[in-house]
C-alpha positions as CSV (number, residue, x, y, z in Angstrom):
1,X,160.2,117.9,70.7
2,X,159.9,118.5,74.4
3,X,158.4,115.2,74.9
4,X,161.6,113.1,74.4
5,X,164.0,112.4,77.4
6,X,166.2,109.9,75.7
7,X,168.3,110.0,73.2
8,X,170.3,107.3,71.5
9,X,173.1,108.3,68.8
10,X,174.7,106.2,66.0
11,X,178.7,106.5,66.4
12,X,180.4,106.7,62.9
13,X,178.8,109.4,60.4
14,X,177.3,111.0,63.8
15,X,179.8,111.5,65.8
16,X,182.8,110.5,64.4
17,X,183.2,111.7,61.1
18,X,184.6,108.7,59.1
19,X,185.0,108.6,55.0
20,X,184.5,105.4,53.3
21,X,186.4,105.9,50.1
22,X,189.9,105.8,52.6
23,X,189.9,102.5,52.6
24,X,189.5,101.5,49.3
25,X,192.8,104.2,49.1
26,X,194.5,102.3,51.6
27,X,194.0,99.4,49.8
28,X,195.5,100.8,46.9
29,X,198.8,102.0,48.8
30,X,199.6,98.4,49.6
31,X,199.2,97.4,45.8
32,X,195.8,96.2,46.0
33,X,193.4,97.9,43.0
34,X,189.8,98.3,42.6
35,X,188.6,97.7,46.0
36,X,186.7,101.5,45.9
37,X,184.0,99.7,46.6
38,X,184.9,97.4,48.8
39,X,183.5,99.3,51.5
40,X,180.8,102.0,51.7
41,X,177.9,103.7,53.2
42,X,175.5,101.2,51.4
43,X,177.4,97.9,51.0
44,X,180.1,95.8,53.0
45,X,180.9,92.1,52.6
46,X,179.8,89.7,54.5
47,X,182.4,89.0,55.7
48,X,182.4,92.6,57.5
49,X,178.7,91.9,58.7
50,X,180.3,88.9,60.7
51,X,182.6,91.0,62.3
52,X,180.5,93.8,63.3
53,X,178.4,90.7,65.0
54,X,181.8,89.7,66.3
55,X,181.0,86.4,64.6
56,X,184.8,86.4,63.7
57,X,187.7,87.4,65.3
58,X,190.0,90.1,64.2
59,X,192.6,87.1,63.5
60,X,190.1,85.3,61.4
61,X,189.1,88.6,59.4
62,X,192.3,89.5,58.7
63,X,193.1,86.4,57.2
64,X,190.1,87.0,54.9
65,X,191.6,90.0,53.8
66,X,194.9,88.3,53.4
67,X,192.7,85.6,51.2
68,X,190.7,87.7,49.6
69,X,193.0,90.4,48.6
70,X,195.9,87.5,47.8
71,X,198.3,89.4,49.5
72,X,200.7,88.3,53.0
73,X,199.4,91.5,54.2
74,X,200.5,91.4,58.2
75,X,198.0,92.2,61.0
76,X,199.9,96.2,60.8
77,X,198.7,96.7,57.1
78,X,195.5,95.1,57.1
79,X,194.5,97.2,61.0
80,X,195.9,100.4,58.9
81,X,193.7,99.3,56.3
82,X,190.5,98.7,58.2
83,X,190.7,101.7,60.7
84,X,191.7,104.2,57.6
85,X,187.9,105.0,57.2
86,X,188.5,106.9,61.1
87,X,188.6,110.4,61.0
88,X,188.0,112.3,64.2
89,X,185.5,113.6,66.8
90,X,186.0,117.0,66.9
91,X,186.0,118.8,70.1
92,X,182.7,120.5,70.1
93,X,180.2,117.7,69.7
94,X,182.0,116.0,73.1
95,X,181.3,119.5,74.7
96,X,177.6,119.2,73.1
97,X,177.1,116.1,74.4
98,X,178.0,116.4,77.7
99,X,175.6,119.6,78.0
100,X,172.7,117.0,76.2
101,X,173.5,114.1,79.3
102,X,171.9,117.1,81.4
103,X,169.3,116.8,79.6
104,X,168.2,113.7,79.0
105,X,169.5,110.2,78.9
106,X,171.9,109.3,76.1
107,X,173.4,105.8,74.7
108,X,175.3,104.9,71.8
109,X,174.3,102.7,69.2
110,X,177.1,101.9,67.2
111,X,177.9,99.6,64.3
112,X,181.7,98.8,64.0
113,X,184.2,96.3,64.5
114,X,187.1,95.2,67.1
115,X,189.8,96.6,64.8
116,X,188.4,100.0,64.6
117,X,187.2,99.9,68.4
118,X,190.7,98.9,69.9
119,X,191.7,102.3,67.8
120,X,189.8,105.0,68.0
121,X,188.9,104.2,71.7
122,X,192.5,104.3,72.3
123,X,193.4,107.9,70.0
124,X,190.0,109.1,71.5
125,X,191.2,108.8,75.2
126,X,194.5,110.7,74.2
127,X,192.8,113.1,72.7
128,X,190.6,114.3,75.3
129,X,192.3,112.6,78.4
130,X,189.0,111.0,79.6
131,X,186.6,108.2,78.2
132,X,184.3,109.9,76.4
133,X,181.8,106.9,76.2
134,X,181.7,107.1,80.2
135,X,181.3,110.8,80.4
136,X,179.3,111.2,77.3
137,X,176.7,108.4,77.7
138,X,174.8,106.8,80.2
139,X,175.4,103.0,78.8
140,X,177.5,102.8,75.2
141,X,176.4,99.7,72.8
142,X,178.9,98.3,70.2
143,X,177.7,95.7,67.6
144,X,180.3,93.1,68.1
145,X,179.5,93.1,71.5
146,X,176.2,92.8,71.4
147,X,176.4,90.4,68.9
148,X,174.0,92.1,66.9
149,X,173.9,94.9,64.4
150,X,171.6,97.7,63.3
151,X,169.1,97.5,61.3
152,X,168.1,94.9,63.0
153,X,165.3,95.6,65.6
154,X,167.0,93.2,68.2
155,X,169.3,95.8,69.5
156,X,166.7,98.6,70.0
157,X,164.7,96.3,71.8
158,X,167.5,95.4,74.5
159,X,168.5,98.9,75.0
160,X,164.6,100.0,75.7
161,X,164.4,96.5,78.1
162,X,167.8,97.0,79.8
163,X,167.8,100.5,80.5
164,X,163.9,100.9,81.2
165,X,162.7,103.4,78.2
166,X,159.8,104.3,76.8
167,X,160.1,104.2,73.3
168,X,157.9,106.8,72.0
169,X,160.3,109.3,75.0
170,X,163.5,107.8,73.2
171,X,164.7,109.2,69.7
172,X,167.6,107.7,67.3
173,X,169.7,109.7,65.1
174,X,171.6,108.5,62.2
175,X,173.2,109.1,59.1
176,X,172.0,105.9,57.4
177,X,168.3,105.8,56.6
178,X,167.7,102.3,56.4
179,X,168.9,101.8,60.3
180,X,166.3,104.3,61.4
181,X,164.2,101.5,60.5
182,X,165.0,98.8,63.5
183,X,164.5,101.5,65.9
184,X,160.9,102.9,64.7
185,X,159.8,98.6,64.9
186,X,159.8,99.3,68.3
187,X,158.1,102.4,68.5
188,X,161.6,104.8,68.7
189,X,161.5,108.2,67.0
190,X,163.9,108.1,64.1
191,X,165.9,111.5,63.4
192,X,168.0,110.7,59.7
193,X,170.8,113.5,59.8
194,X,171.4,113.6,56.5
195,X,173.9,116.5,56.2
196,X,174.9,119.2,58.6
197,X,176.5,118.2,62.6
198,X,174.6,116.7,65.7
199,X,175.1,120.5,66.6
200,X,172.0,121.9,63.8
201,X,169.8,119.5,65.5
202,X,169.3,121.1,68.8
203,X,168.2,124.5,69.8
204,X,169.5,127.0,72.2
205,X,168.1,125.3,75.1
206,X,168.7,121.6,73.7
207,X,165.5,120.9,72.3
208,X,165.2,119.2,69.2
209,X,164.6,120.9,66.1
210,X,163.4,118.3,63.6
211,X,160.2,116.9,64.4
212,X,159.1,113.2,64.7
């Protein structure tokens, strides 16, 4: 794998470790039932979609859960709700990739929503006492910013155009198969880490293992 010099990761499942079924527990604590499924690694709402397109507002979202649910949940709960599927980043894949940005270029892909954003950026920032998407990551790509969401080929394409890559130099990891998909349509190596850390990827002198 000594022929790629770019590397873009996915976000949650990657590098933050997040679990699904929390929310669907979170629900439940606030008296809603039979919600597991409300959210998972192969199904969200539309709803959701939207605002990972940041097509709606956080307002207009939590109203839908208010709706939805038939609850006056206030913006607290239904925040407490969304961002209960956030773990952590632990410590050692920062270090890694901050060793990898010596390397070769790296970016962030990420699907994910205001709610979460506005948390995590703020508990990860406390946590290390930097920005880890400036010091990680040469340019970091959210969904609702980009208005756009993977699998969708349209945001592979303007990370190749706006940071000048060659796509078969550039590879994509993720933990969900089906949005390796948008990024091989344009010609990007897709790496699908199904189990294990970003750290069982790469060898001893930060090569990757897996071949594509």
């Amino acid at each position: 794998m000594q022929n790629i010099k770019n590397i873009i990761f996915d976000f949650g499942g990657v590098i933050h470790d997040i679990r699904y079924e929390n929310v669907g527990e979170a629900f439940a604590r606030h008296g809603v039932n039979g919600l597991e499924k409300f959210y998972s690694k192969d199904f969200q709402t539309e709803e959701m979609d939207l605002f990972e397109k940041g097509m709606i507002t956080p307002d207009e979202y939590r109203n839908y859960i208010r709706k939805m649910t038939g609850k006056d949940l206030s913006d607290n709960v239904v925040d407490e709700i969304v961002n209960a599927i956030l773990i952590d980043v632990p410590r050692e894949r920062v270090e890694l990739l901050i060793r990898l940005r010596k390397r070769y270029k790296t970016f962030l892909f990420s699907n994910t929503n205001q709610i979460n954003y506005d948390c995590f950026t703020v508990r990860l920032r406390k946590k290390f006492g930097f920005d880890i998407f400036e010091r990680c990551f040469d340019a970091a790509y959210f969904s609702q910013m980009m208005h756009c969401r993977k699998p969708s080929p349209e945001g592979f394409e303007r990370i190749v155009k706006e940071q000048g890559l060659v796509p078969d130099e550039t590879a994509f990891i993720d933990d969900i198969a089906a949005n390796l998909e948008g990024a091989k349509a344009v010609g990007i190596h897709g790496i699908h880490l199904s189990k294990g850390s970003i750290l069982d990827l790469f060898d001893d002198e930060l090569y990757i293992k897996q071949r594509v």
